[in-house]
C-alpha positions, 0 to 999 in steps of 0.5 A: 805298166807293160814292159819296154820294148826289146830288139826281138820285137821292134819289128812288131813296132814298125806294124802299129798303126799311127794311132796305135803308136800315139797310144803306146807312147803315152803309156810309156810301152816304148820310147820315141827311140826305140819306136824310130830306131826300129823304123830306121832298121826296117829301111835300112834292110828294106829301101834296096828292094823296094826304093821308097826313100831316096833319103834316108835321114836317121841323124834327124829322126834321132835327134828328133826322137830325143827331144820327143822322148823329154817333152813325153816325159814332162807332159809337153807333148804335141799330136804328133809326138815322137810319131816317125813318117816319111816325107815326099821328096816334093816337100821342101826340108830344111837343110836336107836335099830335096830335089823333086826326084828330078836331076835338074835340082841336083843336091839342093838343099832349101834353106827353108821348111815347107808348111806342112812339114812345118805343122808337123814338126811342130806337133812332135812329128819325126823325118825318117826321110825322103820319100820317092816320087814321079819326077815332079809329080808327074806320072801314076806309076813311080817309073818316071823318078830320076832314082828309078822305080819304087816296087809295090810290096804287093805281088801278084798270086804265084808271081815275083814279077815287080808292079808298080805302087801308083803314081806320083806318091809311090814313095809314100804309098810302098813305104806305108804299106810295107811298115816303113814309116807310120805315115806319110805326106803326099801331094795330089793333082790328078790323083796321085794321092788316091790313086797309090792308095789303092793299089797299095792296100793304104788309105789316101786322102785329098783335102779340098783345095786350100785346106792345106798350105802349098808353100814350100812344095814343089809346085807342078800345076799350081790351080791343082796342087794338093797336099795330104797323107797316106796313112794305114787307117782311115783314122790315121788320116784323121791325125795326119790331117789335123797336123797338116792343115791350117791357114798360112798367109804365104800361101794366097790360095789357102783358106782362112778357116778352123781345122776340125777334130776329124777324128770325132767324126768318126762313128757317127751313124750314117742312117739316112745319108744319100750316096751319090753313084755317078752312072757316067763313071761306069767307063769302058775297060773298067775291070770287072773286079772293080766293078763288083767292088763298086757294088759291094761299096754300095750294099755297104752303103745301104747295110749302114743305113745310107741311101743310094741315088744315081746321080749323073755327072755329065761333063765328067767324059771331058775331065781327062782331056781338059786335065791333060791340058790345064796341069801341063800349061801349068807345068810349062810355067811352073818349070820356066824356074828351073834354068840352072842359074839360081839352083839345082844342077847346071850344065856349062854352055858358051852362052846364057841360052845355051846353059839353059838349054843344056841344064833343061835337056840334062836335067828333065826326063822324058814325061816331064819333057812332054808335059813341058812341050804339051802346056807350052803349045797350048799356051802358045799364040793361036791355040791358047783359045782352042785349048787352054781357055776351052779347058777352062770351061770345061772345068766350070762345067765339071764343078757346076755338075758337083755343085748341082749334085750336092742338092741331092747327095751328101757323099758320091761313091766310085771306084778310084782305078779302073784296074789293079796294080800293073807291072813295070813296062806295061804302060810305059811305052803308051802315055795314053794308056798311062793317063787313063789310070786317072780317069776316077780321080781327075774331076775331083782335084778341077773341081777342088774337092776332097777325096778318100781312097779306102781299101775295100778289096782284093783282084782276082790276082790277090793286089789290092783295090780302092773304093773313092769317096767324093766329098762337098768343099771342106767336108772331109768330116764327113769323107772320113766317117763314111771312110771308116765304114767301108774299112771296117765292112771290107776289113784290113789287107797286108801283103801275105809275103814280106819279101822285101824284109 
């Protein structure tokens, strides 16, 4: 038996990966305190630089490694077990303050757990805490939290300039990628699980719609909503997702079918296996470096024995706009609950409207003000037709174009950004420029489809870059063997400077 852990190699233990950990643990190397006593030390020396965890929870992960430690010792232990990840501030926690990273919410506290969380408590899983987010999920830089920006681990070469980690879940992709947590939920509605994966160096996974429960996350548009992990590994991912899928009756649009062992998927031969390479993702202001990763993933592809067809995707160009018209519609409904009445922060007035008004005005930031005032006007009468409902069609077409590629692929291959990670400020001031960072990203959540993100280069800058797999409606088996084949081609990246340790 190896020897237990010591303090002068806890922060060893924060670099293992999930499963790794899994292993340690039943083999008794260290102990679920120990493993989540080092965790807690890495945020409490880390989270001032990088701002990942809006909350910290070590009272709970404690408490929870306790309990983890009994049942690994009475052979009662679950998946999970004595595992510490991060939580998504959008992921609704028991008696501890979860607020979407938004004023309006305040110091709300559910009385109630989220299903996933649920799932994963269940399995042994410990909360280290809270994880940083855009403001009800909406951006694709993390600038837009009411507890400020989070900071990519990564610099660019040569440089101490801040970038940022992606967007919505920049919490959870800067707190993997910088070892504090082992890993950690997610949620996705454009992208906004894939899109920090990639420029973080970490594996993000989007199920298909329905896989996992939405009950108990803050909902921002409610057709798209997604949750899933980030993770160090594709087949950390596996894990994560077994844990966090399965039908739940309070939510309406989750599907009623078994969770597969992801991780026996993993190895198969993709000997024969048609790679679909959509020529209508090949966009203007793509970089050149993505480019060039998007034609190292298909020699990848075809080394491994797949087959490489170029498929077309037609009413792919129109995926953008009618997203930013389907997502803030739903938004403008979705948020209608937050009034200061029933939750969350209120702002005195001398009326009922006038409360409302104040609470909102106070309570919203600027982008989710925006998404706000979009879906209400294209909801409103006289352009619902012109917009919201042309949306709509659009987003048919856009599943229908899938559906007709799935007769001749198995999988589609794409870049998941067009660029690398950028600099705080850069597209702040440009929604438009902001919105195109979702450009590989959005069709997948119209279409309901899962998607992987899976690290598989460098920029000419040294940040990392993703590679985007497109899977058939609940095939995630099949994401996440041909995941592990661009990892192991592409190899592991780490920021070089640990700067924030």
């Amino acid at each position: 038996m190896k020897e237990k852990a010591t303090v002068s190699d806890t922060r060893d233990l924060t670099r293992l990966t999930l499963s790794e950990a899994r292993d340690g643990l039943a083999q008794k190397t260290f102990s679920a305190v120990e493993l989540t006593d080092a965790f807690l030390s890495a945020i409490e020396t880390a989270n001032p630089a990088l701002n990942a965890y809006v909350l910290a929870t070590p009272e709970v992960a404690r408490e929870q490694a306790a309990q983890s430690d009994k049942r690994l010792a009475s052979g009662e232990a679950g998946a999970l077990e004595g595992l510490p990840l991060g939580i998504k501030d959008l992921f609704a926690t028991k008696g501890v303050r979860t607020t979407a990273s938004s004023k309006i919410l305040g110091e709300f506290k559910p009385a109630y757990e989220s299903t996933v969380t649920s799932n994963l408590w269940n399995a042994g899983a410990i909360m280290l805490g809270k994880l940083n987010n855009d403001e009800f999920a909406m951006g694709s830089s993390n600038e837009t939290s009411a507890f400020g920006p989070v900071i990519n681990p990564w610099r660019r070469k040569g440089s101490k300039e801040k970038l940022v980690p992606g967007g919505s879940s920049g919490g959870s992709s800067a707190a993997v990628a910088a070892d504090l947590c082992l890993a950690a939920t997610a949620t996705d509605t454009g992208g906004s699980i894939r899109q920090p994966a990639a420029l973080t160096g970490t594996v993000g996974l989007k199920p298909t719609y329905g896989r996992c429960s939405r009950w108990g996350i803050v909902a921002f548009a409610s057709s798209l909503d997604q949750a899933g992990p980030i993770t160090k590994t594709v087949r950390d991912a596996c894990i994560m997702l077994g844990a966090m899928a399965g039908y739940d009756k309070r939510d309406s649009t989750c599907v009623d079918r078994p969770v597969p062992d992801y991780e026996a998927a993993l190895g198969r031969s993709i000997k024969g296996l048609k790679v679909g390479v959509p020529q209508e993702y090949r966009v203007e202001g793509m970089s050149q470096v993505a480019e060039a990763l998007w034609q190292q993933g298909i020699d990848w592809m075809k080394d491994a024995g797949a087959k490489i067809k170029e498929i077309s995707l037609p009413h792919t160009k129109y995926a953008l706009p009618a997203y930013y018209i389907v997502a803030p519609a739903e938004a403008s409904s979705n948020l209608a609950r937050y009034d200061g009445v029933r939750y969350g922060a209120r702002v005195p007035g001398n009326n009922l409207i006038e409360m409302y008004e104040a609470t909102r005005a106070a309570g919203f930031g600027q982008e989710v003000k925006r998404r706000i005032l979009i879906g209400t006007y294209v909801l409103s009468a006289g352009y619902y037709d012109a917009y919201y409902l042309k949306a709509q069609k659009v987003r048919t077409l856009i599943k229908r174009d899938f559906d007709a590629a799935w007769n001749d692929v198995d999988v589609i291959l794409t870049p998941t950004t067009p660029n690398p990670a950028f600099a705080f400020g850069e597209k702040t001031g440009d929604p438009l420029a902001m919105y195109l960072e979702d450009i590989f990203t959005v069709t997948v959540n119209m279409a309901g489809l899962p998607g992987i993100s899976v690290p598989a280069g460098l920029s000419s800058e040294g940040t990392p870059l993703g590679l985007q797999l497109i899977g058939k409606p609940f095939d995630e088996e099949t994401l996440l063997n041909v995941g592990q084949i661009i990892e192991a081609s592409a190899g592991k990246f780490a920021p070089e400077d640990r700067w924030w340790s």
